[in-house]
C-alpha positions in Angstrom: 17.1 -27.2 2.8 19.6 -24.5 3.6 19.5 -22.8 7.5 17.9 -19.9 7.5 14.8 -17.7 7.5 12.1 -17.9 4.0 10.4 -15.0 3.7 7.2 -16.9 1.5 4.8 -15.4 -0.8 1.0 -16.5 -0.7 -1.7 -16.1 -2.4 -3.8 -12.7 -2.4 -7.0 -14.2 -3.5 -6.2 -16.8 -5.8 -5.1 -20.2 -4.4 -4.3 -21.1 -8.1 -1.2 -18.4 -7.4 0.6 -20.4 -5.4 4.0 -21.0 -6.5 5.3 -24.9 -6.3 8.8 -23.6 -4.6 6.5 -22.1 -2.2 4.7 -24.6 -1.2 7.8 -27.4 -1.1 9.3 -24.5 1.3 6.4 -24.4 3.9 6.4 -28.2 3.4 9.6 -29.2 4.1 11.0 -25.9 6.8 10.8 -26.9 10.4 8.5 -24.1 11.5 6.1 -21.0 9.9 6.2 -18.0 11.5 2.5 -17.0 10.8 0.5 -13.6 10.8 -2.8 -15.9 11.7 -2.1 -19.2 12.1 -5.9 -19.8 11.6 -5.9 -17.9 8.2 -2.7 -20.1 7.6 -4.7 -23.3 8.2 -7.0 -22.8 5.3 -3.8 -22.6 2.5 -1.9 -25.5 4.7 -5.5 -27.5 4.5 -5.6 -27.1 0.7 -1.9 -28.1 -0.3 -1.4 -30.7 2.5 0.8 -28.6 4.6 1.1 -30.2 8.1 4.6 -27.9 9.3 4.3 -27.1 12.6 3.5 -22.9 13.0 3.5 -19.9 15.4 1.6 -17.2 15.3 3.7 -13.8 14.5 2.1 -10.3 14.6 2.5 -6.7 14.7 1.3 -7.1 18.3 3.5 -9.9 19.7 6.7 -9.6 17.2 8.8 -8.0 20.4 8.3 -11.3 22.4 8.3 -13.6 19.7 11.1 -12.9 17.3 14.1 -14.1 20.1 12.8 -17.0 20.1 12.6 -17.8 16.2 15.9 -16.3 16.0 17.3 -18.5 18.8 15.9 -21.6 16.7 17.4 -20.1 13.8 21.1 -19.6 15.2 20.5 -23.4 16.2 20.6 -24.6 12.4 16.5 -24.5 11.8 14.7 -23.7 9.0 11.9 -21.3 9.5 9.5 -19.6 7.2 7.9 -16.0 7.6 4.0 -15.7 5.5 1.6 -13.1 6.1 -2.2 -13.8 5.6 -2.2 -12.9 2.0 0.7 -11.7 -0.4 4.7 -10.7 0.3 5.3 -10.5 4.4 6.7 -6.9 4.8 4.2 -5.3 2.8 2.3 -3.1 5.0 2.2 -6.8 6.8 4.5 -7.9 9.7 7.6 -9.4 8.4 10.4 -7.0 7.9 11.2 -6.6 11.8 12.0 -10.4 11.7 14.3 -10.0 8.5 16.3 -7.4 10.3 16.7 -9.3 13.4 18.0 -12.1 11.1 20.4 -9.7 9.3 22.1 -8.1 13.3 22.6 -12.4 13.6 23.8 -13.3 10.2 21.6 -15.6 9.7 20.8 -16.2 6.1 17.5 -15.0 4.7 15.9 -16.1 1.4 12.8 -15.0 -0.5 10.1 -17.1 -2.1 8.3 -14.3 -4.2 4.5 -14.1 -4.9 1.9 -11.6 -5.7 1.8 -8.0 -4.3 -1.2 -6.5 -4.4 0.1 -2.7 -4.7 2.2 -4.1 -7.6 -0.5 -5.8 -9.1 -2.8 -2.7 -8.6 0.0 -0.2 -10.6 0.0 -3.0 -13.5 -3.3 -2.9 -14.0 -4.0 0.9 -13.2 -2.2 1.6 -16.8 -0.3 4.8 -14.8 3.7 5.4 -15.0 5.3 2.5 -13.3 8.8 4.0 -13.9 8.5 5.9 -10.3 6.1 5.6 -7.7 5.7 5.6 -4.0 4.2 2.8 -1.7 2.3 4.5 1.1 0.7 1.8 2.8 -2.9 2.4 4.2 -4.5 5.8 3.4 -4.2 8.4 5.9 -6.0 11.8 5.1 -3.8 13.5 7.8 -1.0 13.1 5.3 -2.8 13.8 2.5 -1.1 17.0 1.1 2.4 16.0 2.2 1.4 13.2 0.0 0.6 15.6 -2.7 4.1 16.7 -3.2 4.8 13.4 -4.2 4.8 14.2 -7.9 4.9 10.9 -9.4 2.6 7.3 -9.0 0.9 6.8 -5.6 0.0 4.0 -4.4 -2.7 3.3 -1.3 -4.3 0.0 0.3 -7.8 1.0 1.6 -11.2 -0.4 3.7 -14.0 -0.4 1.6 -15.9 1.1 5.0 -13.7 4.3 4.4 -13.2 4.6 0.5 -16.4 6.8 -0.4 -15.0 9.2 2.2 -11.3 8.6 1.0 -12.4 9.3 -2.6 -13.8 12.7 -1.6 -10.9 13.8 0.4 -8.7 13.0 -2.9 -11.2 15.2 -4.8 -10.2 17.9 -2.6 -6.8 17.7 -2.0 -5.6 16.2 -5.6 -8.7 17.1 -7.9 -6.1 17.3 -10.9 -4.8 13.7 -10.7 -6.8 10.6 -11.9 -7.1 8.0 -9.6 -7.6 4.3 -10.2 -9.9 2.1 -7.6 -8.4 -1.2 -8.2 -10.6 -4.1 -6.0 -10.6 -8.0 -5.0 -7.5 -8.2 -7.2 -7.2 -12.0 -8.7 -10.8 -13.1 -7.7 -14.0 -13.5 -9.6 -14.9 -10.1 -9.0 -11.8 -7.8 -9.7 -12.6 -4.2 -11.2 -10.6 -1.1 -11.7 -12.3 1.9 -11.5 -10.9 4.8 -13.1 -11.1 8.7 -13.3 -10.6 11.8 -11.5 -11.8 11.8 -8.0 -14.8 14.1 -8.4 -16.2 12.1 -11.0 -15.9 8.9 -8.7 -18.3 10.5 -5.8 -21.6 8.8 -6.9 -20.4 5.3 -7.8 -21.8 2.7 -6.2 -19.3 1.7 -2.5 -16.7 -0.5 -3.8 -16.4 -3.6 -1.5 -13.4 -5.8 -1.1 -9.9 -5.8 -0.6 -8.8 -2.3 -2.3 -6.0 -0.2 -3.9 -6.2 3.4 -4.9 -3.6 3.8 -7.0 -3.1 7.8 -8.3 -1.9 9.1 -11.3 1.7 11.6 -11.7 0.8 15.7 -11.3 0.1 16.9 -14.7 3.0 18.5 -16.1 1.0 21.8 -17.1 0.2 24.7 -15.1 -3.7 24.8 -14.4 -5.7 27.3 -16.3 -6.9 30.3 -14.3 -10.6 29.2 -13.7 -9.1 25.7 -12.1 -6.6 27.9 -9.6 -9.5 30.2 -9.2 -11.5 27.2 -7.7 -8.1 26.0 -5.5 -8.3 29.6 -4.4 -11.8 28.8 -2.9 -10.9 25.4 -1.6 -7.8 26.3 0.4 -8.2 30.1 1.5 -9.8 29.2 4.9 -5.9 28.3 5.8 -3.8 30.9 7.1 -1.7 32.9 4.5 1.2 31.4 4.5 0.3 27.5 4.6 -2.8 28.5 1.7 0.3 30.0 -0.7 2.5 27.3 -0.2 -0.8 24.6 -0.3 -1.9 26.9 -3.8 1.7 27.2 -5.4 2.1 23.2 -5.2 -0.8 21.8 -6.5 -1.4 24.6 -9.1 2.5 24.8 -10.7 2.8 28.2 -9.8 5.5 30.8 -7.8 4.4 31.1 -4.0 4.4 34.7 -5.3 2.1 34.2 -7.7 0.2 32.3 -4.9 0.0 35.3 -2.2 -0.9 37.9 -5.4 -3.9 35.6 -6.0 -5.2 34.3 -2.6 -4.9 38.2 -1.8 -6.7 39.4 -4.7 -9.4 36.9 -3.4 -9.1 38.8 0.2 -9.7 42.0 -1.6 -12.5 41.2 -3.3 
C-alpha cells in the first residue's frame, strides 16, 4: 500500500455494505485510527480484521493526532473510520485530514454510505442543492429557515417529537421527511408537513429529518394571518423581518400587517 492516511467508509447499519477495498485497506494499513475502538471490534470481528487500532475522538483528537501524524511522516500507513458511515460527517475525522494536508502527507478515501445522502435519496426532495446541518439545533432554527433550498438534519429519537413541533412552528409551509434506521430491517420514511406529523407514534432509531425547498408562492392571506399570530410576541422589527421571510412578502408589507394586527 501507498504511505499515507485512508479515510474508510463503514457500514451504517448494514454489514452487507461493506466495500471489499475497504476492508483489504483496514486489513493490510499498519494502524486504525478509531472513533471507538470497541464499536470497531464488532466490524474487525466479522471480517477478520486483526490491525492494530487507537482510539480517536472529538475529545482526545488535540493529543492524539501528532502522534499519528508523526507515524505518518515516518512512511506508515494509517486508516481513519468512525463508528458508522464517512469519518468527517458530523463524526471526528476531518481535523486529522487537515493536519495531514499542513504535512503533505498523502490522504486517500475509501467511500461508503452517508446517511444524510442516503436520507435525501430516499426523501424524493430536490437533491440539486441542499445544505448539511449536522445535528438539529432549535436555537438556529429560523436562521435555518432562510436556507431556501433541501435541509438536511441528523436527530435523537429522545428529542424528535419535540424537534417535529418546533419545525411546525418555525417552517409550517415546508414538508419534512423523517427518514429512520436507514439500511436495517426496520427503515421508514415518514413524510409530510410538520403539523401533520405531531401525533405519530415516536420514531426510534438512528434518524434524519430531511426538509423540503420554500414553496416558490407567496402564502395566501389566511396562512400569513396565522404567521402573524405565531411570531407577533417578537419585537417589531425581528417579527417583520421573521414574517417577510417565511411568508414571500416586502418587510413593508410585513410591518402594515403585524400593525394592523396591533390595531385591532
Amino acid at each position: 500500500m501507498q504511505s499515507g492516511l485512508y479515510i474508510v467508509g463503514t457500514p451504517i447499519g448494514n454489514l452487507s455494505d461493506m466495500s471489499p477495498r475497504a476492508i483489504e485497506v483496514l486489513k493490510n494499513v499498519d494502524l486504525i485510527a478509531a472513533e471507538d475502538t470497541r464499536v470497531l471490534g464488532k466490524l474487525a470481528a466479522h471480517f477478520d480484521i486483526k490491525t492494530p487500532r487507537v482510539s480517536c475522538h472529538e475529545h482526545n483528537e488535540k493529543d492524539v493526532i501528532p502522534s499519528l501524524i508523526e507515524k505518518l511522516l515516518a512512511g506508515s500507513t494509517v486508516a481513519a473510520v468512525s463508528d458508522a458511515g464517512m469519518p468527517g460527517i458530523s463524526d471526528p475525522g476531518f481535523r486529522l485530514v487537515r493536519a495531514a494536508r499542513a504535512e503533505k502527507i498523502p490522504v486517500f478515501v475509501v467511500p461508503g454510505p452517508v446517511a444524510a445522502i442516503s436520507a435525501l435519496v430516499l426523501s424524493g426532495f430536490p437533491t440539486d442543492r441542499f445544505t448539511f446541518c449536522g445535528f438539529f439545533d432549535e436555537k438556529k432554527l429560523r436562521d435555518d429557515n432562510k436556507i431556501r433550498h433541501t435541509i438536511i438534519y441528523y436527530e435523537s429519537p429522545n428529542r424528535i417529537m419535540t424537534t417535529i413541533a418546533a419545525l411546525a412552528r418555525v417552517m409550517p409551509e415546508r414538508q419534512i421527511a423523517i427518514v429512520r434506521e436507514i439500511t436495517k430491517i426496520h427503515e421508514e420514511t415518514i413524510i409530510g408537513y410538520p403539523a401533520d406529523l405531531l401525533n405519530i407514534e415516536p420514531p426510534r432509531g438512528e434518524i434524519v429529518i430531511v426538509v423540503a425547498p420554500a414553496p416558490e408562492h407567496k402564502m395566501s392571506d389566511d396562512e400569513i394571518t396565522e404567521l402573524v399570530n405565531d411570531i407577533s410576541a417578537s419585537s417589531m422589527k425581528s417579527a417583520a423581518a421573521d414574517l417577510a421571510q417565511r411568508a414571500g412578502i416586502s418587510k413593508k408589507e410585513a410591518y402594515k400587517r403585524l400593525l394592523n394586527k396591533e390595531d385591532k
